[in-house]
C-alpha positions as YAML, in Angstrom:
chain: A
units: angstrom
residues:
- id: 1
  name: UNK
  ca: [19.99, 125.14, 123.64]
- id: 2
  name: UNK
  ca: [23.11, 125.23, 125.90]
- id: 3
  name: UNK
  ca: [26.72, 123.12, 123.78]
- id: 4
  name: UNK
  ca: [27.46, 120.04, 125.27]
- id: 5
  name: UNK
  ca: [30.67, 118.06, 125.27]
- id: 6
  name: UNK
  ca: [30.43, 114.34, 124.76]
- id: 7
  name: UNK
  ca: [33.79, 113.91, 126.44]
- id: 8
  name: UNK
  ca: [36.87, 115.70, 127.53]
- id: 9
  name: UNK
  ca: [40.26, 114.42, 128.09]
- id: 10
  name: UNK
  ca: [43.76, 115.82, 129.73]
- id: 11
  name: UNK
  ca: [46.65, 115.44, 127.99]
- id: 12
  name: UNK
  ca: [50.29, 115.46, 128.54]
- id: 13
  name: UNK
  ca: [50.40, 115.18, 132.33]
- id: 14
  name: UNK
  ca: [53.01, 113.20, 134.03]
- id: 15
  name: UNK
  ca: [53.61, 110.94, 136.95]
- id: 16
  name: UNK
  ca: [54.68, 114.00, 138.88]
- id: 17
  name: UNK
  ca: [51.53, 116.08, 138.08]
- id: 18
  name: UNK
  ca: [49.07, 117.49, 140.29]
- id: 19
  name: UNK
  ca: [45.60, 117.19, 138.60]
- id: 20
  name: UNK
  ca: [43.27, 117.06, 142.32]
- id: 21
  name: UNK
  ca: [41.84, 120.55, 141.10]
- id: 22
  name: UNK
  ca: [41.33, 119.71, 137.35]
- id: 23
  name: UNK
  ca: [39.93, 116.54, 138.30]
- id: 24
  name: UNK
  ca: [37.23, 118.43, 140.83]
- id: 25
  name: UNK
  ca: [36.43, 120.84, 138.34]
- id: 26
  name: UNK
  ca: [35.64, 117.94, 135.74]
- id: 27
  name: UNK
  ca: [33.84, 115.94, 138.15]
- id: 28
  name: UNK
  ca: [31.59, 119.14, 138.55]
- id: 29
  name: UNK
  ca: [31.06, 119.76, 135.19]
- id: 30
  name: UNK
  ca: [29.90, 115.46, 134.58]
- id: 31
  name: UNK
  ca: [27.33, 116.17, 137.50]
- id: 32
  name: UNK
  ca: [26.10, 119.19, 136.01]
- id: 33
  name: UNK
  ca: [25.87, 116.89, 132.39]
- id: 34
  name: UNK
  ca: [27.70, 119.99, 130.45]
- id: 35
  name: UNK
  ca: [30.00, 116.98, 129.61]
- id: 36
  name: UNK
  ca: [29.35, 113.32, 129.22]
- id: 37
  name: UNK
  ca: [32.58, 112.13, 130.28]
- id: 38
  name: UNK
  ca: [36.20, 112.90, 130.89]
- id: 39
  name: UNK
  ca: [39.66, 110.85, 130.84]
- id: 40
  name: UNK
  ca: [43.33, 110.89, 130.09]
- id: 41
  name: UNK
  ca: [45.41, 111.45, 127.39]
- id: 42
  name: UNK
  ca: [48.63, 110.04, 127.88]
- id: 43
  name: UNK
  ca: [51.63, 107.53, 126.86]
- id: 44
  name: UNK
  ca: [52.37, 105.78, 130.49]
- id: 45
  name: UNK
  ca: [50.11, 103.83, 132.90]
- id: 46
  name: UNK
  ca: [51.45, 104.43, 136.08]
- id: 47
  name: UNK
  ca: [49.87, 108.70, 135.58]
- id: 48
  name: UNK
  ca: [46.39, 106.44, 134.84]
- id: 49
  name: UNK
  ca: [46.38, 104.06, 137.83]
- id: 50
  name: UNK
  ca: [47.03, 107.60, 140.30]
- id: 51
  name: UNK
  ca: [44.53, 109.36, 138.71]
- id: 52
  name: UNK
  ca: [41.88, 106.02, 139.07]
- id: 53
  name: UNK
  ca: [42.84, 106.68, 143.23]
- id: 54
  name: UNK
  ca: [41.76, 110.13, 143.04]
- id: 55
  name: UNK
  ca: [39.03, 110.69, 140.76]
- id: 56
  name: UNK
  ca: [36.39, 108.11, 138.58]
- id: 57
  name: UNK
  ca: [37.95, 108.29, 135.15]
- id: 58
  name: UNK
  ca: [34.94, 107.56, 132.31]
- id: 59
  name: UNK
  ca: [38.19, 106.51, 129.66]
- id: 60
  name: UNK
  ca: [42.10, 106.69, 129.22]
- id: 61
  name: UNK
  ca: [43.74, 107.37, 125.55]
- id: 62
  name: UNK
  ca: [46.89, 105.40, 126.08]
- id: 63
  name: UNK
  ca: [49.34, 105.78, 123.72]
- id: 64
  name: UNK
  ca: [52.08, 102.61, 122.84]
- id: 65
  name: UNK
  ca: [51.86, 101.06, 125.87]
- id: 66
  name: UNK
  ca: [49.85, 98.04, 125.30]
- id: 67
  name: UNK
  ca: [51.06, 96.84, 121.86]
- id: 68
  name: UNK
  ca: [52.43, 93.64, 120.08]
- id: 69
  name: UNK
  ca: [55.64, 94.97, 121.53]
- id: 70
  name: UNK
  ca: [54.73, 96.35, 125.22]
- id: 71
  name: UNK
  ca: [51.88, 94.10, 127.20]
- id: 72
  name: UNK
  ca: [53.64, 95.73, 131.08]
- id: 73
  name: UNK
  ca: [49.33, 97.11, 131.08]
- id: 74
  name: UNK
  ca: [48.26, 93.89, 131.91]
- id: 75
  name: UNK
  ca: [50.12, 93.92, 135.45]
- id: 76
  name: UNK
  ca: [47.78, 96.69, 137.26]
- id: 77
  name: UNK
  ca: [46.28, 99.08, 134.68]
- id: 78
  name: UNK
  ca: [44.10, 97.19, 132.35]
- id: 79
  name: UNK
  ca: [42.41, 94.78, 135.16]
- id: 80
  name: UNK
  ca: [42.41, 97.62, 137.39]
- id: 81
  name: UNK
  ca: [39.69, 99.84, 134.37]
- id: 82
  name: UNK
  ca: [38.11, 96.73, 134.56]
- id: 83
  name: UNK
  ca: [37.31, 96.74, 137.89]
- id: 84
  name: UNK
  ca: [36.28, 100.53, 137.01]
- id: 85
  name: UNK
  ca: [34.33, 100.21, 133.97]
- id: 86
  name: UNK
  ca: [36.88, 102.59, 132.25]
- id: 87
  name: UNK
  ca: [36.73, 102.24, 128.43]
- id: 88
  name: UNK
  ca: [40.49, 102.53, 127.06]
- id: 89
  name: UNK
  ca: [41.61, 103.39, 123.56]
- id: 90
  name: UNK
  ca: [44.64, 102.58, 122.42]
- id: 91
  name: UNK
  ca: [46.92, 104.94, 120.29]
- id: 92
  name: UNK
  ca: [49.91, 104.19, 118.85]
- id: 93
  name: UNK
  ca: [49.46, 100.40, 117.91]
- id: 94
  name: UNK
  ca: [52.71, 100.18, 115.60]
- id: 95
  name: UNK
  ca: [54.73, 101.18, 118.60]
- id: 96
  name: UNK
  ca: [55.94, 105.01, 116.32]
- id: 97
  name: UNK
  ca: [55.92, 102.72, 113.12]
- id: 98
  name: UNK
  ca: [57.83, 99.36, 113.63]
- id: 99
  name: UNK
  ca: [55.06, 97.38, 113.13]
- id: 100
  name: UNK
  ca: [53.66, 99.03, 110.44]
- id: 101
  name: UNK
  ca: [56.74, 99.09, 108.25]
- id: 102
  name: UNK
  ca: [58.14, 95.82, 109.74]
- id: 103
  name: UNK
  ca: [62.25, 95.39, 109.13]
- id: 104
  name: UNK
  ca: [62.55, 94.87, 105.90]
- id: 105
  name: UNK
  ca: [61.01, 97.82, 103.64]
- id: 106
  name: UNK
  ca: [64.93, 99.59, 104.08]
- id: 107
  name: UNK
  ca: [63.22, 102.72, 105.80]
- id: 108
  name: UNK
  ca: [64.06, 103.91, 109.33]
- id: 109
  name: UNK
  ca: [62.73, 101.85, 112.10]
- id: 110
  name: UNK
  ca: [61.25, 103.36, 114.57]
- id: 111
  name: UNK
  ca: [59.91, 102.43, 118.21]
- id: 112
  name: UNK
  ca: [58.53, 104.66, 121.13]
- id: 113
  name: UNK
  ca: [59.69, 108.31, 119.05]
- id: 114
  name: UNK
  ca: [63.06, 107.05, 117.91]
- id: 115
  name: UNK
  ca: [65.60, 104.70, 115.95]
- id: 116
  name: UNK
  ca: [64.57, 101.14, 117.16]
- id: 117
  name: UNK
  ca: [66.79, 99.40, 119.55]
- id: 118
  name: UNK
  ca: [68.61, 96.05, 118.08]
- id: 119
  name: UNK
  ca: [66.71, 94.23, 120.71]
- id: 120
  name: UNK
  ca: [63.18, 95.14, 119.46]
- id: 121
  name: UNK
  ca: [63.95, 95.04, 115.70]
- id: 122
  name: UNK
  ca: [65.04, 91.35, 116.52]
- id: 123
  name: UNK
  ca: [61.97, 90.62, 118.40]
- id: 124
  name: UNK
  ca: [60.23, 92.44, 115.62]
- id: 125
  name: UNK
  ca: [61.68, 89.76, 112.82]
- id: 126
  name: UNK
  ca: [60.76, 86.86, 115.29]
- id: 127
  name: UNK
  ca: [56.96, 87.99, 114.73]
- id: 128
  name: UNK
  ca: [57.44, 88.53, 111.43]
- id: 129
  name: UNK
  ca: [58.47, 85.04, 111.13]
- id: 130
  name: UNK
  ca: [55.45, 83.69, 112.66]
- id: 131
  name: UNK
  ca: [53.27, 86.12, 110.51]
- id: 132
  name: UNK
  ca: [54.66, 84.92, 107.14]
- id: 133
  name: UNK
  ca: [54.26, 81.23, 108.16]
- id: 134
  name: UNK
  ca: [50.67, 82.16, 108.80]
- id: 135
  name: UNK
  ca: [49.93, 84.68, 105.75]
- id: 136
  name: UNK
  ca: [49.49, 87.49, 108.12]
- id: 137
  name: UNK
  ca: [49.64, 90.87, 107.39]
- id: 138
  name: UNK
  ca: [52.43, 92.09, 110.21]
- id: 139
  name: UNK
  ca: [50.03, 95.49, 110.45]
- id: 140
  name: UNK
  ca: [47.17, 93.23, 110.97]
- id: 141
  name: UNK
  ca: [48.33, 91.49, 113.68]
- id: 142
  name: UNK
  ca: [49.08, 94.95, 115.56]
- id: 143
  name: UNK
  ca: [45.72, 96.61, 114.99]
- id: 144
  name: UNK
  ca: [43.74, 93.83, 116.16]
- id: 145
  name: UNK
  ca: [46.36, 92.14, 119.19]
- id: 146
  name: UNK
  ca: [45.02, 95.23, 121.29]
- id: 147
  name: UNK
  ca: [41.00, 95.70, 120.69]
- id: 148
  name: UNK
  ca: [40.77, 91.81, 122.22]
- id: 149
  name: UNK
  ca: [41.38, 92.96, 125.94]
- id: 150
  name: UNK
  ca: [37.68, 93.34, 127.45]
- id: 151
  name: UNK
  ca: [39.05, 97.01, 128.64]
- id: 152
  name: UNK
  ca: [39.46, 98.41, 125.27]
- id: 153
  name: UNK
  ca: [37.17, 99.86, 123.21]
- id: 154
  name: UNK
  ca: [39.15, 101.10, 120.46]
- id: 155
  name: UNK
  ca: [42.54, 101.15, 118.47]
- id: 156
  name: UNK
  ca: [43.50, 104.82, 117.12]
- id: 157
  name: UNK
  ca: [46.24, 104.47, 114.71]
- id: 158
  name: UNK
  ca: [48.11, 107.55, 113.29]
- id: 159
  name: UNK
  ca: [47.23, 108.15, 109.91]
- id: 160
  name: UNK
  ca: [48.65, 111.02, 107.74]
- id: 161
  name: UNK
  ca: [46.11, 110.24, 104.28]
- id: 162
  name: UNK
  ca: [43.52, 108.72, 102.42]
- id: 163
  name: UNK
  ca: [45.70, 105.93, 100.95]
- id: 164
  name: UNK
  ca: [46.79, 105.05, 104.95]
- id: 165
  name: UNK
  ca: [42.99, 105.04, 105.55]
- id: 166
  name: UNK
  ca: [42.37, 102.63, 103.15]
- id: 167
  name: UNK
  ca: [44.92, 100.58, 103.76]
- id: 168
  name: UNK
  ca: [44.46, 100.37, 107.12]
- id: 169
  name: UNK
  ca: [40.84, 98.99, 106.69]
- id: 170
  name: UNK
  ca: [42.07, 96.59, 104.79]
- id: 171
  name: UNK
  ca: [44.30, 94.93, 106.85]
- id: 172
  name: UNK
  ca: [42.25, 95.54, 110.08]
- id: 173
  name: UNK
  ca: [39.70, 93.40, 107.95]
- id: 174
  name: UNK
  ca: [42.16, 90.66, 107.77]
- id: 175
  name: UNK
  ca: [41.13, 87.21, 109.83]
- id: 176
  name: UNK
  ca: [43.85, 85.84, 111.46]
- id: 177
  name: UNK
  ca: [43.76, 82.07, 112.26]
- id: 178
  name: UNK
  ca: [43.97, 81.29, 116.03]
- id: 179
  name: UNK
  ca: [47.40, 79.41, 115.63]
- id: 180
  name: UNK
  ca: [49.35, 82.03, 114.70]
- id: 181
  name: UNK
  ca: [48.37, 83.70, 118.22]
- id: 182
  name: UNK
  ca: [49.31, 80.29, 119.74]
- id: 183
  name: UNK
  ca: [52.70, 80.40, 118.06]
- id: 184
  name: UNK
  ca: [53.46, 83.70, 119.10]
- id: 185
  name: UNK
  ca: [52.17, 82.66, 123.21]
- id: 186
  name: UNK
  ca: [54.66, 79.82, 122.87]
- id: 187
  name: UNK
  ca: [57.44, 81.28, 121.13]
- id: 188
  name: UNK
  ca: [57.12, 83.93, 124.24]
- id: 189
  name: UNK
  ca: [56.43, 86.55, 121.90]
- id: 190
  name: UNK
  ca: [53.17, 87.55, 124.05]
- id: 191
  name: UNK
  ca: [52.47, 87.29, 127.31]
- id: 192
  name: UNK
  ca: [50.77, 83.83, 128.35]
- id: 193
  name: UNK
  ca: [47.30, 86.10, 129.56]
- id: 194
  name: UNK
  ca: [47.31, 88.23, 126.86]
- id: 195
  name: UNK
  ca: [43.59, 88.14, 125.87]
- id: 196
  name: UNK
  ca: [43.65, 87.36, 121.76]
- id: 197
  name: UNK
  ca: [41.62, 88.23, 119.04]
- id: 198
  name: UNK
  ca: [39.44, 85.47, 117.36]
- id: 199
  name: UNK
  ca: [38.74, 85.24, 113.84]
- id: 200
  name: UNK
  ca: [35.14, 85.97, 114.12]
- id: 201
  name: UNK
  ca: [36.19, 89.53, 115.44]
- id: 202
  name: UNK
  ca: [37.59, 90.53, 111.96]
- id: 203
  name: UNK
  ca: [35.53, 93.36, 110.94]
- id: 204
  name: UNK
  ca: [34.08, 94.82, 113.76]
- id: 205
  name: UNK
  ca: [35.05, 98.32, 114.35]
- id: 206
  name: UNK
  ca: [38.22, 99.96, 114.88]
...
């Protein structure tokens, strides 16, 4: 029996790329079921909402762009694999590790593959703010903020070992009381349609 690929995705293409023959060549091999599906790889939306104009994407891994920190994928891209049926995961929920580590463990902060700006470490503290007033786990609160948009399927954070594993299904596990998302919609800390997480969605899968 003939391999078969569950689903195949492009990686590290830009807004510049052309992709019209990879895309054709994909699209053949989805008719011809030797895959299931194939997507994008990639860390900016605007690469996603060309490629959704040329070609029927089945999902898009999109990397830090739709975040505690960065919600710019509710303008077009998000509504727009809605109207496609395009399942997104999201990688890179702690923005390169800001809100994993928050601001005060003393390590480096980082955000989008360097130092943290002043500006987002201080809107970084603001959250944390809100979190400690509510007992939630800053971590937490970025794994789960994403997985309540009806276009995502998943959250795919980076984890280097066992103990990050663990620790990680911890905190996804945490329930987090509706008014600490209504404290962060007021303090403008996400966007006022930003779809939020409920605490009966604590548990189900990453």
């Amino acid at each position: 029996m003939a391999a078969r690929t569950m689903a195949t995705t492009m990686h590290a293409i830009g807004s510049n790329s052309r992709t019209a023959g990879g895309f054709r060549a994909l699209e053949e091999l989805r008719a011809s079921k030797a895959i299931d599906g194939f997507g994008l790889g990639v860390n900016e939306t605007a690469i996603c909402l060309q490629a959704m104009r040329e070609t029927r994407l089945d999902m898009v891994l999109l990397a830090g762009r739709y975040t505690l920190l960065e919600q710019d994928a509710l303008n077009a891209f998000l509504p727009t694999c809605v109207a496609q049926n395009v399942s997104v995961v999201i990688g890179g929920p702690y923005n390169s590790g800001i809100l994993a580590t928050g601001t005060r463990s003393g390590a480096p902060m980082h955000y989008d593959y360097a130092i943290a700006p002043p500006a987002i470490v201080e809107r970084v503290r603001r959250i944390e703010r809100i979190a400690d007033a509510h007992a939630v786990p800053l971590a937490a609160a970025a794994l789960r903020f994403p997985i309540a948009h009806p276009a995502v399927a998943r959250v795919l954070p980076g984890l280097a070992s066992a103990a990050q594993v663990e620790r990680t299904l911890e905190v996804y596990n945490t329930k987090i009381p509706d008014d600490f998302w209504r404290d962060l919609r007021q303090a403008g800390l996400i966007r006022a349609d930003a779809p939020v997480p409920s605490p009966a969605m604590a548990g189900t899968e990453l």
